[in-house]
N, C-alpha and C positions, 0 to 999 in steps of 0.2 A: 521825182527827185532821185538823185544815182547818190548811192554809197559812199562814202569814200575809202578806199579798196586799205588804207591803212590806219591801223584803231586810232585814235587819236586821245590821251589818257591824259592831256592836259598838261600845266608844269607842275613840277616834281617838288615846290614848294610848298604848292595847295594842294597836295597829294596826300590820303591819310595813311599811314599804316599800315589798315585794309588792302589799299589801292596798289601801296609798292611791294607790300608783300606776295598780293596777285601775281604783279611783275614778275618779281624775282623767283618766284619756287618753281615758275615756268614747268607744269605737267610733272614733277619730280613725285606728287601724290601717285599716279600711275606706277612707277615703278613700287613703290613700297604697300601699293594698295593688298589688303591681308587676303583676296579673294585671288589676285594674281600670282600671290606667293604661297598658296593652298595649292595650286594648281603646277605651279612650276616644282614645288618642290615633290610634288606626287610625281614626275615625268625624273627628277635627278633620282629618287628613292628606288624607281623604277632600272634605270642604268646600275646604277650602284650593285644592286639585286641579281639584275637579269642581263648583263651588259648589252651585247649586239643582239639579241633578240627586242631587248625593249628600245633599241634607235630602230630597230627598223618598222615597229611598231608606230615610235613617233614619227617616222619619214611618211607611212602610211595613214596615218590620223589627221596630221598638220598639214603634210604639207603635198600629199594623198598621192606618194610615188610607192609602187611596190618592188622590193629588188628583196632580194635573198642577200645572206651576209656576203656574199664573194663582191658584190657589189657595192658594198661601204666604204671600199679604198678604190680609189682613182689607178686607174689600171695605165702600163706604158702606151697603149693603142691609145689612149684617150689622150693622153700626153701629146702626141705625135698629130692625131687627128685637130686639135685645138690650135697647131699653129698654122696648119693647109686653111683655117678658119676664119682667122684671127687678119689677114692682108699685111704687108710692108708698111703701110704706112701705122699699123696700132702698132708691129712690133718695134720700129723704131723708136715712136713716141715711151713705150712702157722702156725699152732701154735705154733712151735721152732718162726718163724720170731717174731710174734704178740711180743712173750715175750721179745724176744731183743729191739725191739723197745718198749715196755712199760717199760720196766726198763731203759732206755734212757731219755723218757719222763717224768716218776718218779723223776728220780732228778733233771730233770730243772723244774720241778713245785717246789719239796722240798726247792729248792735253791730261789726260786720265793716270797720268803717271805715279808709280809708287815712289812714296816718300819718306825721308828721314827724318829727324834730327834730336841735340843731344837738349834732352828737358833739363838736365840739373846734370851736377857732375858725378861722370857714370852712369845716366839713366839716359837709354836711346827710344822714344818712342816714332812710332811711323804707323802707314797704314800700305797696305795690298792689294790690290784689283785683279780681280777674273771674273769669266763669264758663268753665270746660270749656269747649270746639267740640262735644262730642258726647259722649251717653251711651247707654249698652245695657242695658234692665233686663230681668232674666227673675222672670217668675211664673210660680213652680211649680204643675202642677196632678197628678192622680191620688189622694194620699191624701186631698182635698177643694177645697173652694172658696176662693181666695184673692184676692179684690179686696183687703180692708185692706192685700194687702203692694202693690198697684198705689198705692194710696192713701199707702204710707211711702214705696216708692221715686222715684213719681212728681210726688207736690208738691213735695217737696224740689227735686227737679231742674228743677222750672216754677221754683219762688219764686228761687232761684241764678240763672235766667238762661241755662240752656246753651240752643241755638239748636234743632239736631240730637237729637233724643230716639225710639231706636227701641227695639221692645216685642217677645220675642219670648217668646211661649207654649209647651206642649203642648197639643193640642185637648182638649177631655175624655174620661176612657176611656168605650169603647163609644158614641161619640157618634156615629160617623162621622166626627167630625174638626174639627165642632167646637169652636170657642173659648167658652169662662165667659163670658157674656152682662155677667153682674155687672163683669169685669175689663174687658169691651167701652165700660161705662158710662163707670165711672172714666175708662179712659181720654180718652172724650169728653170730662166735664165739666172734664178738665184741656187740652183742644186737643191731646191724641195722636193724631194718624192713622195715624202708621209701627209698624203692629200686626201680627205675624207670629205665623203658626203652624206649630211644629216641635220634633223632640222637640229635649229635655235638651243635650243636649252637642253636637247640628248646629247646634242656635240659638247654643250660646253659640261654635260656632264660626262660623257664617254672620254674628256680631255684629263678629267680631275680624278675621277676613278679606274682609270684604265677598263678596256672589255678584252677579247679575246681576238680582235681585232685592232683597237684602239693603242696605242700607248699611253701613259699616266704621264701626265706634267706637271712642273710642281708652280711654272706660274703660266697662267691664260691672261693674256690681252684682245682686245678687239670690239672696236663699235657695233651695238645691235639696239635692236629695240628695247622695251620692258623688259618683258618676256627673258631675253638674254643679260640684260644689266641684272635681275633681278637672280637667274639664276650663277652670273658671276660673284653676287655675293653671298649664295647660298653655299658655297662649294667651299670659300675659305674657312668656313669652321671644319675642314676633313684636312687643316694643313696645305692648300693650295692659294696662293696669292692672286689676287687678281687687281687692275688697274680701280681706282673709282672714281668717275662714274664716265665711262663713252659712251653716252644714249643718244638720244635724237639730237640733230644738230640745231645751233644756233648760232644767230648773232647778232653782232651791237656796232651800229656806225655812230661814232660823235663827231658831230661838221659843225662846221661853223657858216657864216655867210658865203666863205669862199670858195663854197662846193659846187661843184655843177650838178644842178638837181638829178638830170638825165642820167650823171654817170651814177648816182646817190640810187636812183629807183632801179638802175641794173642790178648795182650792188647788193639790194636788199631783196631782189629776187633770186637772186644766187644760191642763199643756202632756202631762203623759203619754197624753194619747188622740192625739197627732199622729200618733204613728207607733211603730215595733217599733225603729225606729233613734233615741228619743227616749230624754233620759235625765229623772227628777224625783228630789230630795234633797233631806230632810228633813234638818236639823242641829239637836238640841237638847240642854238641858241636862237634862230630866228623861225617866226611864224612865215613869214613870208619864203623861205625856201623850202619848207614843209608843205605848202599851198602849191607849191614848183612841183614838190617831186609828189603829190600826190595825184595833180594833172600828168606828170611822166609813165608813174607804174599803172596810172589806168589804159593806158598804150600799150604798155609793153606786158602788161597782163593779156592784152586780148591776142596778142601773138603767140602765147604759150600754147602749147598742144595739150588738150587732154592726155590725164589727167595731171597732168605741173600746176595748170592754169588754176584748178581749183584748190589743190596743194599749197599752192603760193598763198592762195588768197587769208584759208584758215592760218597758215603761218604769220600774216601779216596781222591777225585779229590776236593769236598767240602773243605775241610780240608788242607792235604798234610804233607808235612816236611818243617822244617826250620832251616838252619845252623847258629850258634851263635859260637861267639868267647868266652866265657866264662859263668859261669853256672850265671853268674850275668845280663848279657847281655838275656841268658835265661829266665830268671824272669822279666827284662821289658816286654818279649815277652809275656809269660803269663799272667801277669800285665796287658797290654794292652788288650787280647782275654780276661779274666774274664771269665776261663769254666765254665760251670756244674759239670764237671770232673774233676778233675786233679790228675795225679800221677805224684810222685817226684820218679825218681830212680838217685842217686846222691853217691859221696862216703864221702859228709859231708852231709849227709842228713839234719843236724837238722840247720848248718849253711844257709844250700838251703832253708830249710823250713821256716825261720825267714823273709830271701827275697820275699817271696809271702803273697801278702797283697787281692787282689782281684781274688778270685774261692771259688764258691760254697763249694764245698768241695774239702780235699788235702789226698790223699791218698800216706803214704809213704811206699817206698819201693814195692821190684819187688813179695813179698808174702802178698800182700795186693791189691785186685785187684777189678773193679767198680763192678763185680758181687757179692762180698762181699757185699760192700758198699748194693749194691742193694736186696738185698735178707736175709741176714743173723749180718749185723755189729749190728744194730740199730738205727745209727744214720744215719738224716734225707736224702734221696734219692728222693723225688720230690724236685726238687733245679732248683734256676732259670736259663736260658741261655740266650742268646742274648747279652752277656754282662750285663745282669742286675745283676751278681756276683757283681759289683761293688756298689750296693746301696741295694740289699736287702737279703737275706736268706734263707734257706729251713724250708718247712714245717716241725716244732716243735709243743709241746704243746703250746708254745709264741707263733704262729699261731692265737689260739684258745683263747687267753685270752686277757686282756684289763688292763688297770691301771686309776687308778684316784686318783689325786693329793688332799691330806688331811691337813688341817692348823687349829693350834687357836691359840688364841691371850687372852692373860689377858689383861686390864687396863694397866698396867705396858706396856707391849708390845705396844699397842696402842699408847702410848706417844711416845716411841721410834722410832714409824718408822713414825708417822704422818710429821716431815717437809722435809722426802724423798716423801711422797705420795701429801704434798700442794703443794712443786717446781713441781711436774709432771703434778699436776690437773692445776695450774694457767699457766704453758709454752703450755699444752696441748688444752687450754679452756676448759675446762672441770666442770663449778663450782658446776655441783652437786653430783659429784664423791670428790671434795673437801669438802664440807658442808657434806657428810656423816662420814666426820673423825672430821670436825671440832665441828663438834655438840659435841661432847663425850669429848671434851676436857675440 
């Protein structure tokens, strides 16, 4: 008797607690587990301490490359070498992407605009926009090849404006220690030179602490495993910002009957080949095209090459399906997970699409698909998971920029709001926040 290749966790009505909470914390324990964060923060303690000596320590531990310091910054030879590398057809494809994504970014800066106006008579309040001083992006590498996220991280924080822009890697495994040619390119065609190789959590600490090599930044973004989620929240108690949470990818399809199974089982193999720590979720209303696409991905699983084929599978066990009584009931379901991912395939799409409040992003329809999203839409695709859909957003040019709050006041103004600010200053005690209003009266 064969398997069937995606969990199947029943409907979400006779679901206890237990069950959806399973669901939903999807591996989020691994990041925060005390054994991993003993270990990661001995590796930041380490940078902090001993900067390029202890990354090349961890390049040689982890991820078992040996290079001396002259070697932790991506030299112009290797610049030059990665695009004789790289063919005509990737470097067009990575500048088709760049351009979608900056024409993306373009107009959420354009729309970004400083503004005024008069709050009471005499009192002008507004707010200001500029870019960061500096940003630290990490591309992941080992489970595969990732320019597109150099490409999400990286326009964004060109098209913003930040001045300071440093890049730090893992070499490739088995490489010897080199750095993704492809990620080499990118960064060229965007004017990055500050390109570093190191593992996981010495980069994202050699980012936050500066070494004698490194530059210091004051906010780091970028999708990584634990290991790296766990040391980008280690770093912001030294004053460094970091996104929360880009960890392992996931996602969530809600269909209705008028899915096409086959396109449903591509779909859910998409993000589940990233990785063992990935989760994919299927939400629908009917058993019977769950029974479809479970016959489909047992197909198109045996075409995957090791190792995706088994990748996939654990992420489908991660993940699974879930029966809902209606496409509304589907949307709590959603609502609740807060993917990275989401596709809607529905036959009131846009009604479906009103109901979904918390996902990174919402992909409608069955010819709109996350490889899109990921490689060619524009818009933003390092996006958070863990549920953090629900309080924060993917990496934009608003990543990259800042605001501060503008106000004057005439005389006039002054008198008016003065015995809202005395009742505050004297309930408050406060008398010398009050005597700076009263003086001028």
């Amino acid at each position: 008797m064969t398997t069937s290749p995606i969990r199947e966790r029943g409907r979400w009505a006779d679901m206890s607690a237990e069950d959806r909470a399973d669901l939903n914390t999807r591996g989020i324990g691994r990041i925060f587990d005390p054994e991993l964060r003993a270990s990661v923060l001995e590796i930041l303690e380490d940078v902090r301490g001993n900067g390029d000596a202890a990354m090349l320590r961890a390049l040689a531990k982890f991820d078992k490359v040996e290079v001396d310091a002259s070697g932790i910054r991506v030299n112009r030879d290797e610049f030059d070498q990665a695009r004789a590398e790289i063919g005509d057809e990737m470097l067009a494809a990575i500048r088709e992407s760049i351009a979608f994504v900056r024409r993306y970014n373009e107009r959420l800066v354009a729309e970004d605009a400083d503004w005024q106006f008069e709050t009471a008579p005499g009192v002008v309040v507004g707010e200001r926009t500029s870019p960061i001083e500096s940003a630290g992006l990490f591309i992941p590498a080992g489970k595969g090849s990732f320019p597109s996220v150099m490409v999400q991280l990286g326009t964004p924080a060109v098209v913003a404006g930040v001045q300071k822009i440093a890049v730090v890697t893992p070499p490739v495994p088995g490489s010897g220690g080199k750095v993704d040619p492809a990620i080499l390119v990118v960064a060229d065609e965007l004017g990055i030179t500050d390109v570093f190789r190191a593992n996981g959590p010495a980069g994202i600490g050699a980012l936050a602490f500066g070494t004698e090599t490194v530059p210091a930044v004051r906010k780091i973004v970028g999708p990584g495993s634990p290991p790296v989620a766990v040391a980008q929240i280690e770093v912001q108690r030294f004053g460094v910002v970091s996104n929360m949470l880009l960890g392992p990818s996931e996602s969530l399809i809600l269909a209705d009957d008028s899915a096409d199974p086959r396109l449903l089982a591509a779909d859910l193999l998409n993000e589940a080949e990233h990785g063992p720590d990935s989760s994919s979720v299927l939400v629908t209303t009917s058993a019977e095209l769950l029974a479809a696409v479970q016959i489909e991905i047992t197909e198109q699983l045996a075409a995957l090459p090791s190792p995706r084929d088994e990748y996939a599978r654990i992420a489908l066990h991660n993940g699974g399906a879930v029966l809902v009584d209606s496409i509304e009931e589907g949307a709590e379901v959603a609502n609740a997970y807060a993917p990275e991912h989401m596709q809607l395939v529905a036959s009131n799409e846009d009604y479906a699409l009103d109901l979904i409040h918390d996902a990174a992003e919402i992909l409608v329809g069955q010819h709109t698909t996350v490889s899109m999203a990921n490689f060619a839409l524009g818009c933003p695709a390092a996006l958070p998971t863990s549920g953090y859909a629900k309080v924060s957003s993917g990496i934009t040019a608003h990543t990259f920029r800042k605001k501060r709050a503008v106000a004057k006041s005439t005389q006039e103004g002054l008198r008016a709001l003065a015995p809202t600010v005395l009742a505050y200053t004297a309930h408050e005690g406060f008398p010398a926040h009050g005597n700076s209003v009263s003086i001028r009266l």
